[in-house]
C-alpha positions as CSV (number, residue, x, y, z in Angstrom):
1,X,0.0,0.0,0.0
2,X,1.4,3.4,-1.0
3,X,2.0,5.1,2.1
4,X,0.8,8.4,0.7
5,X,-2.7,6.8,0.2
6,X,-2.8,6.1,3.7
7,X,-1.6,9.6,4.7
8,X,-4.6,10.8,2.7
9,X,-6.8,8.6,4.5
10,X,-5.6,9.3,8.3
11,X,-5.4,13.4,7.5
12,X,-9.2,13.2,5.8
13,X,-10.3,11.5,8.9
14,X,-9.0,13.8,11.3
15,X,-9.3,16.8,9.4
16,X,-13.5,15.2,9.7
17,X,-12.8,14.8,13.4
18,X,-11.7,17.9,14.2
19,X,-14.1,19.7,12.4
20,X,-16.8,18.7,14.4
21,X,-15.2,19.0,17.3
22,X,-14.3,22.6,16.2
23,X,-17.7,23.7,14.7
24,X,-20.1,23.2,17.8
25,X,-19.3,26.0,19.6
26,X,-20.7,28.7,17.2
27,X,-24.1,26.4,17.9
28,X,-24.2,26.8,21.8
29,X,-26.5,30.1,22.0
30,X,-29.3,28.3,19.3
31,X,-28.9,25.2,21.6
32,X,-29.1,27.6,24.9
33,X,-32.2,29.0,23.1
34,X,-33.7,25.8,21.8
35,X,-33.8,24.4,25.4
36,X,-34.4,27.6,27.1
37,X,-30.8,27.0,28.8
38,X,-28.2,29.7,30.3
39,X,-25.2,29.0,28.3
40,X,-23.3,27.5,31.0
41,X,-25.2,24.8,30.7
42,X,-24.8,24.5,27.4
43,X,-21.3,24.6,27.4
44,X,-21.3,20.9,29.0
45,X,-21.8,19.7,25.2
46,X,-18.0,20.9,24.9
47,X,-16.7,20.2,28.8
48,X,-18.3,16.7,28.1
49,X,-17.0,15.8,25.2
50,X,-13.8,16.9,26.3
51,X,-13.5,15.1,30.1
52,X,-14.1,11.7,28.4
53,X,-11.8,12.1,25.4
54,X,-9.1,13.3,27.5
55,X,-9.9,10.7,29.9
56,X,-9.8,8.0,27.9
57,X,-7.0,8.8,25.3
58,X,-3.8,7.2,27.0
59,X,-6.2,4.3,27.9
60,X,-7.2,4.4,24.0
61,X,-3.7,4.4,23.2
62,X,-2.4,1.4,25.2
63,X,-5.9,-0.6,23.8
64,X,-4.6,0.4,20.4
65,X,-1.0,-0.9,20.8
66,X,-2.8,-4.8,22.0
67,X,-5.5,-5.0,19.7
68,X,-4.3,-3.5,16.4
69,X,-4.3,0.5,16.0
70,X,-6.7,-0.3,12.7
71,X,-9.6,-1.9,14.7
72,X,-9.9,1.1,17.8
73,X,-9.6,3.8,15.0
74,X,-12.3,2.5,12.9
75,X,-14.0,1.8,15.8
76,X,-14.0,5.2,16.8
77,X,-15.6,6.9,13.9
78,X,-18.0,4.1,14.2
79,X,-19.0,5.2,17.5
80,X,-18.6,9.2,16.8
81,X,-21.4,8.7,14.0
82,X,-24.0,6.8,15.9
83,X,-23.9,8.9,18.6
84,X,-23.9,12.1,16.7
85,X,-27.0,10.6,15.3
86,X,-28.6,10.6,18.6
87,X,-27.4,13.5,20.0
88,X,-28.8,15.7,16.8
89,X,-32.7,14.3,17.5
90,X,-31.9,14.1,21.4
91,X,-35.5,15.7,22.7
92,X,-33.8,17.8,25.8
93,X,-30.3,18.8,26.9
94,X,-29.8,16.1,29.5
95,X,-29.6,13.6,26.5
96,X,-27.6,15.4,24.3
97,X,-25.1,16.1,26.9
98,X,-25.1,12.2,27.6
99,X,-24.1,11.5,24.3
100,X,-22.5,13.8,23.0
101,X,-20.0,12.6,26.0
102,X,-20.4,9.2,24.6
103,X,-19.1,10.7,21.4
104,X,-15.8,11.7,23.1
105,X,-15.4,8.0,23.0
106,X,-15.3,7.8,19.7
107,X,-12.8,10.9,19.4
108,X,-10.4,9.3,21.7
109,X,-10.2,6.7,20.1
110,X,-9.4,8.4,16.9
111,X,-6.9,11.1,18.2
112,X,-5.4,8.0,20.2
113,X,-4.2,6.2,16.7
114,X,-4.2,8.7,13.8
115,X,-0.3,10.0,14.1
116,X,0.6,6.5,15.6
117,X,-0.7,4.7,12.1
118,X,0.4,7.9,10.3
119,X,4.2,7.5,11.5
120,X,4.1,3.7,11.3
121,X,3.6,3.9,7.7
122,X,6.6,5.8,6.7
123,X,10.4,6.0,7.2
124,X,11.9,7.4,10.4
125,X,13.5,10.0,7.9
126,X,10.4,11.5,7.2
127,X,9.2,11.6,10.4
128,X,9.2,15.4,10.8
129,X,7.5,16.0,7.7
130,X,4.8,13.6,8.2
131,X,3.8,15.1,11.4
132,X,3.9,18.5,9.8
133,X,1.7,17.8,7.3
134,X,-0.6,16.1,9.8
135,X,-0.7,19.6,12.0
136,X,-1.4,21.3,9.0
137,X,-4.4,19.1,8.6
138,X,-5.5,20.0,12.4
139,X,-4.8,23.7,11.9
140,X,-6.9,24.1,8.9
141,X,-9.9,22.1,10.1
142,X,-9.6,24.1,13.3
143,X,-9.8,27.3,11.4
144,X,-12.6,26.5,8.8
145,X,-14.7,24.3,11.9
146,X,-16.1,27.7,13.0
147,X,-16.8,29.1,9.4
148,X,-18.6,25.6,8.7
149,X,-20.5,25.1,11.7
150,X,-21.8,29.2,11.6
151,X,-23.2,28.8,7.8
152,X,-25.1,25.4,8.9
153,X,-26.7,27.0,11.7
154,X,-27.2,30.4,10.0
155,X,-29.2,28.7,7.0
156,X,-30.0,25.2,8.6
157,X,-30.0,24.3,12.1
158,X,-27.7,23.7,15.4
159,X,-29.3,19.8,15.0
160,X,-28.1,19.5,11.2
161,X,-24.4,20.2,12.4
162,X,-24.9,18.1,15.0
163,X,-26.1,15.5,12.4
164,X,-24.4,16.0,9.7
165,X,-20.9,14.9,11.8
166,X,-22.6,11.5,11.5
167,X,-22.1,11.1,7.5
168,X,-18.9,12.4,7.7
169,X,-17.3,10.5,10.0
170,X,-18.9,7.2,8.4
171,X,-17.4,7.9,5.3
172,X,-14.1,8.0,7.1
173,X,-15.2,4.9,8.4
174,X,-15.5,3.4,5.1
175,X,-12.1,5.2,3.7
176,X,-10.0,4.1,6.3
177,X,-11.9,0.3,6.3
178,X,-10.8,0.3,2.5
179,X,-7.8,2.2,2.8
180,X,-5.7,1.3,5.8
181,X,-3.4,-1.6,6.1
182,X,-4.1,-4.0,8.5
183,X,-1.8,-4.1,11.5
184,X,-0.7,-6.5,13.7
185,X,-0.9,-6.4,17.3
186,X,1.3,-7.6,19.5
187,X,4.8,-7.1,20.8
188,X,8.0,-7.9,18.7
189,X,10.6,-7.2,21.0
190,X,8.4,-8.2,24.5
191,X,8.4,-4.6,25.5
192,X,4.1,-4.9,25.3
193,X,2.5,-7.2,27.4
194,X,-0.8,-9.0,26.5
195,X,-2.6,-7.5,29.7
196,X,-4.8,-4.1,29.2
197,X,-4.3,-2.4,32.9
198,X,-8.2,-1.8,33.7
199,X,-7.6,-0.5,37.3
200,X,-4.6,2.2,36.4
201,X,-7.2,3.2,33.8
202,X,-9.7,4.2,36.1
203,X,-7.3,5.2,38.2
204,X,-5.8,7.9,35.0
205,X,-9.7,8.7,33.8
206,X,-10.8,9.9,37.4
207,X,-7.6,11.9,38.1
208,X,-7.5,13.6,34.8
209,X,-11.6,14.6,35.1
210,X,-10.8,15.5,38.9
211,X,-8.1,17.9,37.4
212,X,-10.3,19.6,34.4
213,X,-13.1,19.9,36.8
214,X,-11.2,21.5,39.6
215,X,-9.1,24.1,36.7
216,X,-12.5,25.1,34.4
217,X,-14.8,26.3,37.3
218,X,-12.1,27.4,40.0
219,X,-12.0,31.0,39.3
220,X,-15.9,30.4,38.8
221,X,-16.9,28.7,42.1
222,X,-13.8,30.4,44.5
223,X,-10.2,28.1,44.7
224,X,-11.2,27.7,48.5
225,X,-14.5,26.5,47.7
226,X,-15.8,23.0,49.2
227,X,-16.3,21.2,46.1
228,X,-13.1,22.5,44.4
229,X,-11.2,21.7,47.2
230,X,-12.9,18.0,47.5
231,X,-12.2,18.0,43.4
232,X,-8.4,18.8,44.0
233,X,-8.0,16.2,47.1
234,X,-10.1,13.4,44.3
235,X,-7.1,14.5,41.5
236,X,-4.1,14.1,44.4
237,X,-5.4,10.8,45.6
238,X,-6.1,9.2,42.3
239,X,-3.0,10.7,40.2
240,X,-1.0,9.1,43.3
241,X,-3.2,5.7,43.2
242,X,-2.0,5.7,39.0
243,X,1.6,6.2,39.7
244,X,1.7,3.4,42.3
245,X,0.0,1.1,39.9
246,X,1.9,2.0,37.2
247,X,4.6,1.2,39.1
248,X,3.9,-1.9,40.5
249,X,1.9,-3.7,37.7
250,X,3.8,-5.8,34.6
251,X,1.4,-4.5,32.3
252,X,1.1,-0.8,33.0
253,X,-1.0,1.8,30.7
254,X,2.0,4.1,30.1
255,X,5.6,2.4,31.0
256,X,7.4,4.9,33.8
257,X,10.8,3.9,31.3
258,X,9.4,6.1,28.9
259,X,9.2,9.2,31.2
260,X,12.8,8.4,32.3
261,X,14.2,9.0,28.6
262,X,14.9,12.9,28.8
263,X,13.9,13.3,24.8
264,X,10.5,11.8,26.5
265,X,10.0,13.6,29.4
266,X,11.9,17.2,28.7
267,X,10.4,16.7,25.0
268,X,6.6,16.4,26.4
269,X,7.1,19.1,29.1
270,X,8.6,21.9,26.4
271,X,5.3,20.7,24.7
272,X,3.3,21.6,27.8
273,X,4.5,24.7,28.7
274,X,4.0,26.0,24.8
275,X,1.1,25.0,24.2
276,X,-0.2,26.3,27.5
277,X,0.7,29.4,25.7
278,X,-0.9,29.3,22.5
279,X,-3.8,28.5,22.9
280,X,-4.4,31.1,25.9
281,X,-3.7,33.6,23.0
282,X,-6.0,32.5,20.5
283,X,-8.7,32.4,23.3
284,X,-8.2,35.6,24.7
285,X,-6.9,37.6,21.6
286,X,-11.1,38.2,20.7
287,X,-11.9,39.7,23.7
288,X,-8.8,42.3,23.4
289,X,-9.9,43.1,19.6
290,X,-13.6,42.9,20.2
291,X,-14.0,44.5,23.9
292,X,-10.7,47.0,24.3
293,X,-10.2,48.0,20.3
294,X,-14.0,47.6,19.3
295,X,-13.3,45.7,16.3
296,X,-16.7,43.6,15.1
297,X,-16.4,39.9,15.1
298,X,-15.8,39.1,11.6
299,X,-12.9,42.0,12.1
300,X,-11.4,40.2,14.8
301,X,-12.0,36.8,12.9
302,X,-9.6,38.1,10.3
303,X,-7.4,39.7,12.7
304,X,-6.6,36.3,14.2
305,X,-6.6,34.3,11.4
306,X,-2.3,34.8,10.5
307,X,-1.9,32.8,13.9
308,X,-3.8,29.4,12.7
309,X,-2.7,30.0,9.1
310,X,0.8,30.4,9.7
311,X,0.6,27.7,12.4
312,X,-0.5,25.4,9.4
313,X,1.7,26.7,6.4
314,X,4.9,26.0,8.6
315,X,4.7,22.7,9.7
316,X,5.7,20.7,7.4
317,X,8.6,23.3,6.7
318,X,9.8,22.7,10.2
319,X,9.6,18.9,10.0
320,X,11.2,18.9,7.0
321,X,13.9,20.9,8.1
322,X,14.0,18.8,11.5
323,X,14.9,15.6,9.1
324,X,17.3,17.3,7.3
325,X,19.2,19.2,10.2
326,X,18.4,18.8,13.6
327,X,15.2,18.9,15.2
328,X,17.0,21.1,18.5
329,X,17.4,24.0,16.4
330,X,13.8,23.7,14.7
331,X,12.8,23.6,17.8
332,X,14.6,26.6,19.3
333,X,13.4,28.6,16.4
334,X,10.1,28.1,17.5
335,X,10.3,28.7,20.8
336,X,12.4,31.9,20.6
337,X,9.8,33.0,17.8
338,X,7.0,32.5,20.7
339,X,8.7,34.4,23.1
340,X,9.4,37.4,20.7
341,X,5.8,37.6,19.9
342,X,4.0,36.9,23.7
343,X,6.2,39.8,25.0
344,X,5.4,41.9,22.1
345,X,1.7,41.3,22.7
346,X,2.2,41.7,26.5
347,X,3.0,45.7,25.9
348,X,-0.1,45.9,23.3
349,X,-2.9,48.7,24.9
350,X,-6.1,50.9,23.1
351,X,-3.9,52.3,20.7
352,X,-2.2,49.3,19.2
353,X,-1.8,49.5,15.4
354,X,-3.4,46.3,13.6
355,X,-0.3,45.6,11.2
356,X,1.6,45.2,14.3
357,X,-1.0,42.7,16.3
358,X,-1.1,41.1,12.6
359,X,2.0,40.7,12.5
360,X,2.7,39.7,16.4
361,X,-0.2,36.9,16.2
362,X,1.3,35.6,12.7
363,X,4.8,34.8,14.3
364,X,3.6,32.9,17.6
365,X,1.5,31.3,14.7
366,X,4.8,30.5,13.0
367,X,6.5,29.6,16.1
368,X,4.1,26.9,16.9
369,X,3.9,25.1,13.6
370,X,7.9,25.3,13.7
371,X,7.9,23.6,17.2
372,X,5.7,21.3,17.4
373,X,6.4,19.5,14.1
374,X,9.8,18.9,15.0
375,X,9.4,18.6,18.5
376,X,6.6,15.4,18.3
377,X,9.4,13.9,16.0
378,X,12.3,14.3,18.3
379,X,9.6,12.7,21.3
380,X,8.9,10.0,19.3
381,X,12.5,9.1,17.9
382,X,12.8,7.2,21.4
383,X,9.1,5.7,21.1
384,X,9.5,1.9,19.9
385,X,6.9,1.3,17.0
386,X,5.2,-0.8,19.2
387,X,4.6,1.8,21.6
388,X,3.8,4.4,18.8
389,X,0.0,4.0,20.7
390,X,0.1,5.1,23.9
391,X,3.2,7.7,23.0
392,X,1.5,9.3,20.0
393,X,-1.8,10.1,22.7
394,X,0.6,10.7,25.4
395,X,1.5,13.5,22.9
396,X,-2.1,14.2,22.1
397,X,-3.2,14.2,25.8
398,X,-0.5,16.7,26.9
399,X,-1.8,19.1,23.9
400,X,-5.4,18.4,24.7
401,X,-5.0,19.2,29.0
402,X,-2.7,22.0,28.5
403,X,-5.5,24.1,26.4
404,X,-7.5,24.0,28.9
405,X,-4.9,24.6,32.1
406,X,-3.8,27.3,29.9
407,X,-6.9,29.3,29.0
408,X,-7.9,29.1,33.3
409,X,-4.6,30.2,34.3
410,X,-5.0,33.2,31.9
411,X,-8.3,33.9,33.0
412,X,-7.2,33.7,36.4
413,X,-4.6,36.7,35.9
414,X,-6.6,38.8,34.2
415,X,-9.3,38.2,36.6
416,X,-7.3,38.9,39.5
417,X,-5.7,42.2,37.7
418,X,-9.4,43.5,36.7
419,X,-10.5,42.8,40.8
420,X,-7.8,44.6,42.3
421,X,-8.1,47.7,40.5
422,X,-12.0,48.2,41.4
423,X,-13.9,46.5,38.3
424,X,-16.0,43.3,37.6
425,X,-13.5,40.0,38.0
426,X,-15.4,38.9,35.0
427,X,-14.0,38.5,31.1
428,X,-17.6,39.1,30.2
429,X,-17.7,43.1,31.7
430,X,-15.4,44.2,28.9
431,X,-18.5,43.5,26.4
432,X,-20.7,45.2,28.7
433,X,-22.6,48.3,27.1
434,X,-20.7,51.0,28.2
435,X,-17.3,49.7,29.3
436,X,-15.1,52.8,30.7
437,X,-11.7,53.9,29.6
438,X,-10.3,52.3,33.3
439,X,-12.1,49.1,33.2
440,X,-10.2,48.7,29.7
441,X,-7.5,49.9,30.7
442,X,-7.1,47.2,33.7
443,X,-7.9,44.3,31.1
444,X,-5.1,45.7,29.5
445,X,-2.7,45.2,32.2
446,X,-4.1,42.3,33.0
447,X,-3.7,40.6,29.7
448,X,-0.1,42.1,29.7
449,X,0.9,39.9,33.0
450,X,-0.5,37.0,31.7
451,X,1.2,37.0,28.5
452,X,4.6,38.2,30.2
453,X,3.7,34.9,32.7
454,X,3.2,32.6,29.3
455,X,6.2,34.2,27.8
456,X,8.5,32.9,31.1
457,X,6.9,29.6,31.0
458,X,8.2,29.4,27.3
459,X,11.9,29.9,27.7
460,X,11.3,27.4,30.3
461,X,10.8,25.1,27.6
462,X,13.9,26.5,26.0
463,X,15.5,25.8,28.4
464,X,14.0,21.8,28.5
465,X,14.9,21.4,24.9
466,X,18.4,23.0,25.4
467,X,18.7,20.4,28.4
468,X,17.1,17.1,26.5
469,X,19.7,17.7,23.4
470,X,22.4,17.2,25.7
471,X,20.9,14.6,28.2
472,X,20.4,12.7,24.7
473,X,23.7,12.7,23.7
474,X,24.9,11.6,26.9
475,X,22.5,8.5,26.9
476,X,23.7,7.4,23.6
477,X,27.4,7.4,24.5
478,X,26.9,5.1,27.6
């Protein structure tokens, strides 16, 4: 099978997957409406979906790497497009919540094996490109998801985007079924036991949910609040629980080795702390350009825009670079390029000309695509193929958790900033009719320490990547 086919097959399907995940948010107020529902409530169509994918993706992962990485992707859009089915018809919110949860089943199990069957397929040599090519495929479904999901709603309905997922992802079902090779599971060097570890899965999904919970509605129910604290203890009982089972079982979900190899562990936490970053930006960048510079949405649509496109246009530039030269310096290039644009944006205010947030947002947009193409290739040059699994959603998983620490911990700042200088703690008062000059003027500042915080936490991840290249030349000369 030409591998080229099969890279046509796994980007169409998760270009598919992400585009529904992407396109439901622009829905939320007709669903709010349709159920006479605060959006809040609402929301939980997004927070469920994305507890139980992120719950179950290392589980997915390690299923993948016993049972053949074909069978739980297929699987997955199998399940995605029933369930979207039923969601679309579902007669009150309660249900479509349910299942649209039961859908982040099926996305799991997609994001769990896409890049793992990707990579499989081709050389290690073309690693970098590969991957690039596959975050090009995220970015632009990410950017069109919104555009798609507005004009069904606009001329349709939210329940025809809801449906319409279904089709989609049955065709992939049907590509990939046609398409894909078949692969064996199975170890071939003993490093993968038989066993599936049920009881460090539980273990992962209730920590990880215990952690989302207690970071989305924190700065919404107060840190010190009973249930967040009870939600914090839960997470700090459980992750302990996981690592003592990981520990002490032959067949664990994700092998403790693995976060012992520095290209691993600094690799994954570089990836942490920069993605943290990013997507705090491209979160909070509307409320800047629609609440402090009074730009109109679409204006502030196209204002953003550079960041995704550039994100997408150079990653497969840096991965190709990566296999030619050395993915440390793609990297760095990256991550400097990040930290040149957050603390440009940090010193942004009313005034700012648009050329230069254009500009700004374009190069963290560059940035991005130029580290994490390279850097997913240098995490997974220590990943043995039959581990690509649970190490390609490992990857997925840190991406996926970050997002969301990152976007609270933003918040959080801004928040806090906004409070202490007299106005409403609340992202929401700089949309209010008649916003003053001062209450602005302290989102301002308060956007300015969170992106000087985010730029800090990236040349921390310099400093990991700086610190892996040599930790991995030590560990191949012993």
């Amino acid at each position: 099978m030409n591998n080229w086919i099969v890279a046509v097959a796994i980007c169409s399907g998760m270009f598919i997957s992400v585009l529904d995940n992407s396109s439901i948010n622009i829905a939320l107020p007709k669903i709010a409406f349709q159920f006479r529902a605060e959006i809040p409530e609402v929301q939980w169509l997004v927070i469920g979906y994305g507890l139980v994918s992120g719950a179950l993706i290392l589980p997915m992962g390690r299923l993948s790497d016993l049972v053949g990485r074909k069978r739980i992707y297929l699987a997955g859009f199998l399940i995605s497009g029933i369930t979207a089915i039923i969601t679309s018809i579902a007669p009150s919110l309660i249900l479509a919540i349910l299942f649209r949860g039961l859908q982040g089943v099926g996305g799991a199990m997609i994001q769990a094996n896409a890049m793992a069957i990707l990579i499989s397929s081709f050389p290690s040599s073309r690693r970098g490109l590969i991957i690039g090519i596959f975050m090009t495929t995220v970015g632009i479904a990410s950017v069109i998801g919104p555009v798609f999901g507005g004009l069904i709603v606009q001329y349709f309905s939210w329940r025809w985007l809801l449906f319409i997922s279904s089709p989609l992802g049955l065709t992939a079902f049907a590509v990939g079924y046609l398409i894909l090779p078949h692969m064996k599971p199975g170890p071939s060097s003993g490093l993968v036991t038989s066993k599936f570890d049920w009881i460090g899965s539980f273990y992962f999904a209730v920590a990880l949910c215990s952690l989302m919970l207690t970071i989305t509605n924190g700065h919404r129910l107060g840190w010190l609040s009973p249930i967040i604290i009870c939600l914090l203890i839960g997470f700090l009982v459980f992750a302990i629980l996981f690592v003592v089972r990981q520990a002490g079982t032959d067949s664990p979900l994700i092998a403790l080795e693995l976060l012992s190899r520095k290209y691993f562990s600094f690799g994954s936490l570089a990836s942490l702390f920069t993605f943290m970053t990013a997507t705090s930006v491209f979160f909070i960048m509307p409320f800047y350009l629609q609440g402090v510079l009074d730009y109109r949405p679409a204006e502030a649509g196209l204002m953003i825009t550079p960041m995704p496109a550039l994100f997408a246009l150079s990653g497969p530039i840096a991965g190709y670079l990566s296999d030619q030269l050395s993915w440390k310096k793609v990297e760095l290039v990256g991550l400097i390029a990040t930290v040149i644009s957050l603390l440009g944006l940090s010193i942004v205010n009313s005034e700012s000309s648009p050329l230069l947030l254009v500009f700004l947002l374009g190069l963290i947009g560059f940035g991005m695509g130029f580290f994490y193409s390279s850097n997913s290739a240098s995490v997974l040059s220590v990943v043995e193929r039959e581990r690509y699994g649970v190490g390609t959603a490992f990857l997925q998983l840190t991406r996926d958790s970050t997002s969301i620490i990152g976007i609270s911990i933003t918040t959080a700042l801004i928040t806090i900033v906004m409070g202490s200088m007299g106005y409403e703690p609340s992202l929401d008062a700089i949309y209010k009719a008649g916003a003053t000059t001062g209450l602005k003027s302290a989102f301002v500042d308060g956007l300015g320490l969170a992106l000087r915080v985010q730029a800090a936490l990236v040349i921390v991840a310099v400093l990991l990547t700086i610190t892996k290249g040599k930790a991995q030349q030590f560990e191949k000369s012993v």
